[in-house]
PDB file of N, CA, C and O in Angstrom:
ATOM      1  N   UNK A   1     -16.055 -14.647  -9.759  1.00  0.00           N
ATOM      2  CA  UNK A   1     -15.095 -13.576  -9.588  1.00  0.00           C
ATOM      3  C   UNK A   1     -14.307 -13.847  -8.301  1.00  0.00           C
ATOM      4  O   UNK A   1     -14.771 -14.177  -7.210  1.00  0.00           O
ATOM      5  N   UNK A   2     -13.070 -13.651  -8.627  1.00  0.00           N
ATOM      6  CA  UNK A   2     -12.034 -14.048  -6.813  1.00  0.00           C
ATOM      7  C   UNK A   2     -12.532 -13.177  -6.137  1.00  0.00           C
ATOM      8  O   UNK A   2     -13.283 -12.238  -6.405  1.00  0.00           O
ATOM      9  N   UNK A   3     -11.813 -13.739  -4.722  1.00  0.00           N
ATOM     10  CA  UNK A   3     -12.342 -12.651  -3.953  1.00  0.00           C
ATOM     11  C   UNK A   3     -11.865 -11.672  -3.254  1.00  0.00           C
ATOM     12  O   UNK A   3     -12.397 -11.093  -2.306  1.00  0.00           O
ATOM     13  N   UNK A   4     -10.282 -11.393  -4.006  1.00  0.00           N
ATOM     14  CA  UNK A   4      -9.215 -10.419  -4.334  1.00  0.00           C
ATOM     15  C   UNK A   4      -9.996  -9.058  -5.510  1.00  0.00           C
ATOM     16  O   UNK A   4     -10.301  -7.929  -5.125  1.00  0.00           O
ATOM     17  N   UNK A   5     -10.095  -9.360  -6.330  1.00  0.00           N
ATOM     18  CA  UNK A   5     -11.079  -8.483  -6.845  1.00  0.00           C
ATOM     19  C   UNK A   5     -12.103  -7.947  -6.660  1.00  0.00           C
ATOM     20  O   UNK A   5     -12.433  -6.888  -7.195  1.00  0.00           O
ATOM     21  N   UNK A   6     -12.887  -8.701  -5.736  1.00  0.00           N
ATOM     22  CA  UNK A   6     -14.455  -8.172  -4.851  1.00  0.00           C
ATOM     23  C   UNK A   6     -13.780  -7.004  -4.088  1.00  0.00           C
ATOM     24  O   UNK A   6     -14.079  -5.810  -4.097  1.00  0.00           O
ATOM     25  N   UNK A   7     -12.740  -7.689  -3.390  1.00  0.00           N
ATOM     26  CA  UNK A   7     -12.178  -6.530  -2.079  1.00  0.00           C
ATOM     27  C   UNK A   7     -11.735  -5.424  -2.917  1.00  0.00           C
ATOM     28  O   UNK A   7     -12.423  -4.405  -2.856  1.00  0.00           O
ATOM     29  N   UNK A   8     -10.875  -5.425  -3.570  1.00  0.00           N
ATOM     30  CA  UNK A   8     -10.136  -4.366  -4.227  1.00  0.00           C
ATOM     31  C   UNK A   8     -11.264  -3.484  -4.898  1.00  0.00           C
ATOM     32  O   UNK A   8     -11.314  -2.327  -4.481  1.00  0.00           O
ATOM     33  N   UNK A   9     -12.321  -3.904  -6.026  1.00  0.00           N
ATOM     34  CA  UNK A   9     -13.529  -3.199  -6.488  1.00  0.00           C
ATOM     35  C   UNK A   9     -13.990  -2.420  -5.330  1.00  0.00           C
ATOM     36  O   UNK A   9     -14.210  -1.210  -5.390  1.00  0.00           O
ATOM     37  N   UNK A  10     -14.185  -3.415  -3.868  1.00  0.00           N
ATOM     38  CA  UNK A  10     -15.061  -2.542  -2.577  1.00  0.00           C
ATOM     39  C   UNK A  10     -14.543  -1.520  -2.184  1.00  0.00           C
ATOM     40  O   UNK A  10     -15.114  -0.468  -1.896  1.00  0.00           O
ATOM     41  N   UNK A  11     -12.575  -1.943  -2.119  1.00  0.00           N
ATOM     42  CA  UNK A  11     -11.927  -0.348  -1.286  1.00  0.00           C
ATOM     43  C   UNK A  11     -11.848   0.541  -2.340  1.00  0.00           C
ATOM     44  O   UNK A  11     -11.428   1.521  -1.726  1.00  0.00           O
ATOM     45  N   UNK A  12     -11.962   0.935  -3.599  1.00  0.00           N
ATOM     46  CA  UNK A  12     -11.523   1.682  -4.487  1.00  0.00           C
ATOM     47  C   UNK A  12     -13.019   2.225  -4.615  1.00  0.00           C
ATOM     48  O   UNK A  12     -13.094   3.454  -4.593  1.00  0.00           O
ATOM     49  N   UNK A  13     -14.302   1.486  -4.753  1.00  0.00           N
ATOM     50  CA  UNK A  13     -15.671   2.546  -4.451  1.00  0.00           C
ATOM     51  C   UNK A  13     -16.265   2.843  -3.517  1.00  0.00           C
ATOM     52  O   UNK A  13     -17.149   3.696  -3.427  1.00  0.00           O
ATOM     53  N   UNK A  14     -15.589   1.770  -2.258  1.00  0.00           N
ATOM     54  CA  UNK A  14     -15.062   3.215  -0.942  1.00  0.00           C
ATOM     55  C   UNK A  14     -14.561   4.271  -0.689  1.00  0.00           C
ATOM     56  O   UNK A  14     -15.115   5.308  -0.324  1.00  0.00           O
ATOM     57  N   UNK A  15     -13.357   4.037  -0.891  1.00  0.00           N
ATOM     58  CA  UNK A  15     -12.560   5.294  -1.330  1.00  0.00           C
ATOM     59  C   UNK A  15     -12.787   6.490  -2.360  1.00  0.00           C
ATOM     60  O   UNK A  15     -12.161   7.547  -2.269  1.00  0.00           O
ATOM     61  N   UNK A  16     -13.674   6.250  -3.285  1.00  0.00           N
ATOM     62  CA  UNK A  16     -14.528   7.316  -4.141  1.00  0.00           C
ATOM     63  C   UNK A  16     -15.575   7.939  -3.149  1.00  0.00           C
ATOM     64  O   UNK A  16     -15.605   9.122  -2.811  1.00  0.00           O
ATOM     65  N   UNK A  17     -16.569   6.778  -2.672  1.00  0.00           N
ATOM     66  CA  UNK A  17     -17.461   7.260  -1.850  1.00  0.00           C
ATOM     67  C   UNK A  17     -17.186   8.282  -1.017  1.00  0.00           C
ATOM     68  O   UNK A  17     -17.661   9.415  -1.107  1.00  0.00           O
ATOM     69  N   UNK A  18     -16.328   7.845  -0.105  1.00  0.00           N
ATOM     70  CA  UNK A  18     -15.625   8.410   1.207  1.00  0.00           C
ATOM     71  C   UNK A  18     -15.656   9.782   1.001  1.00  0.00           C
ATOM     72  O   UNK A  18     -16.000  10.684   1.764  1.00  0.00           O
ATOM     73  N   UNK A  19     -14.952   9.827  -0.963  1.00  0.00           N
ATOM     74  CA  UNK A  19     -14.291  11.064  -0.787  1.00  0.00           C
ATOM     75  C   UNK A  19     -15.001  12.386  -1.343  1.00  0.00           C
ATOM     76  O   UNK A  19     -14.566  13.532  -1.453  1.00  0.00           O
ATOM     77  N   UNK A  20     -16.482  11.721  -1.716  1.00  0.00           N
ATOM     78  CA  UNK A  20     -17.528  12.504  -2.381  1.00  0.00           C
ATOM     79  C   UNK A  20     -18.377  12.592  -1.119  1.00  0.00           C
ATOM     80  O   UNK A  20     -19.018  13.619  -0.896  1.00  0.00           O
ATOM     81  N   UNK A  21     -18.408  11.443  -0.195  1.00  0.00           N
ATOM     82  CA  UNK A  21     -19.307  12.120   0.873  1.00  0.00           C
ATOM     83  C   UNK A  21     -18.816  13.561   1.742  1.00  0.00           C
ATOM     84  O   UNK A  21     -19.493  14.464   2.233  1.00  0.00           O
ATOM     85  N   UNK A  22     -17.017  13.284   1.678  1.00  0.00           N
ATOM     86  CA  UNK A  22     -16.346  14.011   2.644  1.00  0.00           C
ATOM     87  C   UNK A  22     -16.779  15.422   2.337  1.00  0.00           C
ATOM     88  O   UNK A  22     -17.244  16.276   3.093  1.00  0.00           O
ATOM     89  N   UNK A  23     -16.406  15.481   0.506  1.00  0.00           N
ATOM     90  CA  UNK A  23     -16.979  16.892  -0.011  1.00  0.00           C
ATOM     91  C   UNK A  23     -18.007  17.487   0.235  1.00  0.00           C
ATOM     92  O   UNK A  23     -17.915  18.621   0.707  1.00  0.00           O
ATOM     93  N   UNK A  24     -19.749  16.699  -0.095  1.00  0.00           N
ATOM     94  CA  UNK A  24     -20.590  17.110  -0.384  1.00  0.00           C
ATOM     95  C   UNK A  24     -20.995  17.337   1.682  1.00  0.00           C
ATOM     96  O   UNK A  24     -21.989  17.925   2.108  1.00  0.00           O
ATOM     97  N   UNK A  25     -20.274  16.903   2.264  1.00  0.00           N
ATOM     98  CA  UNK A  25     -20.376  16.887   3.878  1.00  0.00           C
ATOM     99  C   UNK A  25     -20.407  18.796   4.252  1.00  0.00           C
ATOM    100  O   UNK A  25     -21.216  19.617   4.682  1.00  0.00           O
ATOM    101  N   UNK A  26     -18.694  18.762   3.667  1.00  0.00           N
ATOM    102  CA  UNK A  26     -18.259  20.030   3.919  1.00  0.00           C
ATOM    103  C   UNK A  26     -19.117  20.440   3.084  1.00  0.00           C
ATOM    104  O   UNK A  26     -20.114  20.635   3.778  1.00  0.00           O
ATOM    105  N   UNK A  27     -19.485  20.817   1.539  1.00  0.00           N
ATOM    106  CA  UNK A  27     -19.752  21.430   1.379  1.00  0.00           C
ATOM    107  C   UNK A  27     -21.731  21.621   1.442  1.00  0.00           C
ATOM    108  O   UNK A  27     -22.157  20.467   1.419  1.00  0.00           O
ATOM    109  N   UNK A  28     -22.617  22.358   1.489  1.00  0.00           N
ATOM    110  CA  UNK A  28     -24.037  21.902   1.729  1.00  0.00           C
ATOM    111  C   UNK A  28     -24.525  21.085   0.698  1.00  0.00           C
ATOM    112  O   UNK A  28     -24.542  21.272  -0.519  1.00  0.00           O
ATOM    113  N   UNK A  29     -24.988  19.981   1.506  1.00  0.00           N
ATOM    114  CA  UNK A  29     -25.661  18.932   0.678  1.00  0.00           C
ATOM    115  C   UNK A  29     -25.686  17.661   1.607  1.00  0.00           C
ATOM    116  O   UNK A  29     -25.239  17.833   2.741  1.00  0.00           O
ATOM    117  N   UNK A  30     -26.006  16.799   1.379  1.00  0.00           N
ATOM    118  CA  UNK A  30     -26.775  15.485   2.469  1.00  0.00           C
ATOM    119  C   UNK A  30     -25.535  14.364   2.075  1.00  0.00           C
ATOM    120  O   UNK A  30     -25.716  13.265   1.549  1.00  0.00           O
ATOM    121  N   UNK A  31     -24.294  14.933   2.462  1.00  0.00           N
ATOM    122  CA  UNK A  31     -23.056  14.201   2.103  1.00  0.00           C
ATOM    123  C   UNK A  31     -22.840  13.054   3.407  1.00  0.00           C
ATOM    124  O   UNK A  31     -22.175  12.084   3.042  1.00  0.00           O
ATOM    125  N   UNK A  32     -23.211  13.013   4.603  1.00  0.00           N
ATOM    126  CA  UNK A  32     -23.302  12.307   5.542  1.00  0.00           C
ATOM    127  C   UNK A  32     -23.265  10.552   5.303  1.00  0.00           C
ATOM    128  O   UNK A  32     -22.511   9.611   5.549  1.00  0.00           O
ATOM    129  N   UNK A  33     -24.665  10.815   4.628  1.00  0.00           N
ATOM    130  CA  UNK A  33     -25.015   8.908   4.856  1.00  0.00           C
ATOM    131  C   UNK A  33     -24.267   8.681   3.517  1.00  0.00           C
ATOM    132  O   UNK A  33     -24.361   7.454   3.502  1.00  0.00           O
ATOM    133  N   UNK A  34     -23.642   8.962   2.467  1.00  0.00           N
ATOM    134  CA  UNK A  34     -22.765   9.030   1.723  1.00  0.00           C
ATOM    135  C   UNK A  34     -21.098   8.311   2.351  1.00  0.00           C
ATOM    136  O   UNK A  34     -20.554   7.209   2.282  1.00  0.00           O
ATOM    137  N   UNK A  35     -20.791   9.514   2.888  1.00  0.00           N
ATOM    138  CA  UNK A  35     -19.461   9.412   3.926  1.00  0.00           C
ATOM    139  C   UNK A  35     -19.576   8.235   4.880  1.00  0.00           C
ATOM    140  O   UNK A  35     -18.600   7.566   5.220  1.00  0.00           O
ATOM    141  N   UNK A  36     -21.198   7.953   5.417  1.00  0.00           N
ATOM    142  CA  UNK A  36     -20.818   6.466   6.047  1.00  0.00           C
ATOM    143  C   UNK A  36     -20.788   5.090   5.032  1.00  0.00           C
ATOM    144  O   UNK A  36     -20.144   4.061   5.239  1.00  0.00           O
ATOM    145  N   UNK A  37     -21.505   5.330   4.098  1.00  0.00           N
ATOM    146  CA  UNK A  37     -21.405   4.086   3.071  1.00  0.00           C
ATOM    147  C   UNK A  37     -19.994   4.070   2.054  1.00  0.00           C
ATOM    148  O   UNK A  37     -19.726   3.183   1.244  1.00  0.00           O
ATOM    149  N   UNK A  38     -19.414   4.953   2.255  1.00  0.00           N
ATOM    150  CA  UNK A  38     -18.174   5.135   1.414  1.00  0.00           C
ATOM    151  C   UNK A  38     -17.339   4.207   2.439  1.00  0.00           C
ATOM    152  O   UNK A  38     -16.909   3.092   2.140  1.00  0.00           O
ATOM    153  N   UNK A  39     -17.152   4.925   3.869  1.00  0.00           N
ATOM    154  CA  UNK A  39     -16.385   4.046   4.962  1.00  0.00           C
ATOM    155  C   UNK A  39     -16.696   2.833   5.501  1.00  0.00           C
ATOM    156  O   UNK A  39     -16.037   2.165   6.298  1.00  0.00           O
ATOM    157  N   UNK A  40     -17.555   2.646   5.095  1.00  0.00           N
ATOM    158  CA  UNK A  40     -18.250   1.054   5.481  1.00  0.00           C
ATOM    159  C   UNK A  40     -17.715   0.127   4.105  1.00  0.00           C
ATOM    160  O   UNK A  40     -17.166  -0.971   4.205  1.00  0.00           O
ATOM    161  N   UNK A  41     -17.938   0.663   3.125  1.00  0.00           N
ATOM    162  CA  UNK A  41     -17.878  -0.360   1.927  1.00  0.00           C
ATOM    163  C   UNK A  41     -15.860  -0.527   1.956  1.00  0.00           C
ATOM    164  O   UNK A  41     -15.170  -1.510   1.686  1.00  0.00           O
ATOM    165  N   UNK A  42     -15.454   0.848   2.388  1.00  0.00           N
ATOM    166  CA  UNK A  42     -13.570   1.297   2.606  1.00  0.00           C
ATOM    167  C   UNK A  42     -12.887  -0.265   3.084  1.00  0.00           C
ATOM    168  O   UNK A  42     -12.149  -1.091   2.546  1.00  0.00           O
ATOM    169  N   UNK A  43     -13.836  -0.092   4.863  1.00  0.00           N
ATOM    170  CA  UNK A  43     -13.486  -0.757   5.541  1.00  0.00           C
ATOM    171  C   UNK A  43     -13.632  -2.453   5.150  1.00  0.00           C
ATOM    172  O   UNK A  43     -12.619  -3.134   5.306  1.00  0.00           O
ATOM    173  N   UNK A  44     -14.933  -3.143   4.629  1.00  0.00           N
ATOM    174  CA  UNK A  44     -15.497  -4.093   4.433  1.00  0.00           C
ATOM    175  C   UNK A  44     -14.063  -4.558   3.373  1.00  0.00           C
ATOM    176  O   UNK A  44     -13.311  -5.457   3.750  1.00  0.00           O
ATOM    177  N   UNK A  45     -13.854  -3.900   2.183  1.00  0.00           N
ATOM    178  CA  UNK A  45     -12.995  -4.273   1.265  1.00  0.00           C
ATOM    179  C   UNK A  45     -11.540  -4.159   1.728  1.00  0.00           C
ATOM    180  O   UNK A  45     -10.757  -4.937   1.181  1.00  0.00           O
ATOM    181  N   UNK A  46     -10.946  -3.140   2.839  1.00  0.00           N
ATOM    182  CA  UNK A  46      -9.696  -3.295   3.315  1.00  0.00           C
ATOM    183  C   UNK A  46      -9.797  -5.113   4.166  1.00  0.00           C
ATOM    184  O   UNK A  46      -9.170  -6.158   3.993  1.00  0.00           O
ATOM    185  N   UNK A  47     -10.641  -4.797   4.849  1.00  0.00           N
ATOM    186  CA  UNK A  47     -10.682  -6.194   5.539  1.00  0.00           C
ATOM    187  C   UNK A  47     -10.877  -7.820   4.515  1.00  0.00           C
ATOM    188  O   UNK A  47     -10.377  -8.912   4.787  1.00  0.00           O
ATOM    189  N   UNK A  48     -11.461  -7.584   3.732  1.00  0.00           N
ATOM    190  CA  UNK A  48     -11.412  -8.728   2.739  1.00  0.00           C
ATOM    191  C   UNK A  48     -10.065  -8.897   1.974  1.00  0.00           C
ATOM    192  O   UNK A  48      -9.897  -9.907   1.290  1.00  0.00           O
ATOM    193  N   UNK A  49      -9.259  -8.095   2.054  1.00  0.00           N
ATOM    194  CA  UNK A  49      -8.102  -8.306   1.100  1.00  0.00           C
ATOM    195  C   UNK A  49      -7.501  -8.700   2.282  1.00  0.00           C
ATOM    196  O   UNK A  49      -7.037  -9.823   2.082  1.00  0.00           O
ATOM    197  N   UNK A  50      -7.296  -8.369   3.318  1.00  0.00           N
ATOM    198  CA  UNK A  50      -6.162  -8.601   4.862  1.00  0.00           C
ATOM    199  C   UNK A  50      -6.690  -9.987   4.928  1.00  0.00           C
ATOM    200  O   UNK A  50      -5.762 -10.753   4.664  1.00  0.00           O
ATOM    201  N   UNK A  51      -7.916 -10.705   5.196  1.00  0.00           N
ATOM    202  CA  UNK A  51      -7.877 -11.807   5.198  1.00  0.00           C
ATOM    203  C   UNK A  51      -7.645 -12.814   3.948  1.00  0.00           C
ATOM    204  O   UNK A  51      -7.310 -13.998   4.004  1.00  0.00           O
ATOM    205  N   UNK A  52      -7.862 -12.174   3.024  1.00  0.00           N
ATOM    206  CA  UNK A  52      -7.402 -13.250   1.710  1.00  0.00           C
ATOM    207  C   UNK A  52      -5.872 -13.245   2.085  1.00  0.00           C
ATOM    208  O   UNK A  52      -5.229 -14.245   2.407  1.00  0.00           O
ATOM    209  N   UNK A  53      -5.361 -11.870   1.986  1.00  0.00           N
ATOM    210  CA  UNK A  53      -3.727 -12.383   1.793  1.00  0.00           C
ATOM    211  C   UNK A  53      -3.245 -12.936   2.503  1.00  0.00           C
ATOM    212  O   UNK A  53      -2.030 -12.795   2.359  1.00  0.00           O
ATOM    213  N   UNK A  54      -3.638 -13.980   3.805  1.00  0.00           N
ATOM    214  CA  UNK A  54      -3.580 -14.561   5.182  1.00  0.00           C
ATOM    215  C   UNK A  54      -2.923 -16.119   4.493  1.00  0.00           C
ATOM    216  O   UNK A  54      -1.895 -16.786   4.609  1.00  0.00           O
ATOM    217  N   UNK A  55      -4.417 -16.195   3.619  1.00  0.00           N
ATOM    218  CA  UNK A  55      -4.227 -17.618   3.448  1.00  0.00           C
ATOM    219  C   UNK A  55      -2.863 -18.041   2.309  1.00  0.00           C
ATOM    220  O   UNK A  55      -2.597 -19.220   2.077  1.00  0.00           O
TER     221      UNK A  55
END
């Protein structure tokens, strides 16, 4: 699998993550370590596409 597609798969179930941790944050529930694995996986896949499109 390229590794244009790894990144893009990572920021798009970051960006889900992110946005289910953000909810379940605000609203009661253990949305936290959620919201950091959403922004970690966000970040990991924004950064893999910035360096692919380099080369």
């Amino acid at each position: 699998m390229p590794e244009r597609r790894i990144s893009a798969a990572l920021a798009a179930g970051g960006a889900v993550l992110t946005a289910a941790g953000a909810a379940m944050y605000v609203l009661p529930g253990p949305g936290f370590p959620v919201l950091v694995v959403g922004l970690a996986a966000l970040t990991t896949g924004l950064v893999m596409a910035a360096a692919g499109h380099r080369r």
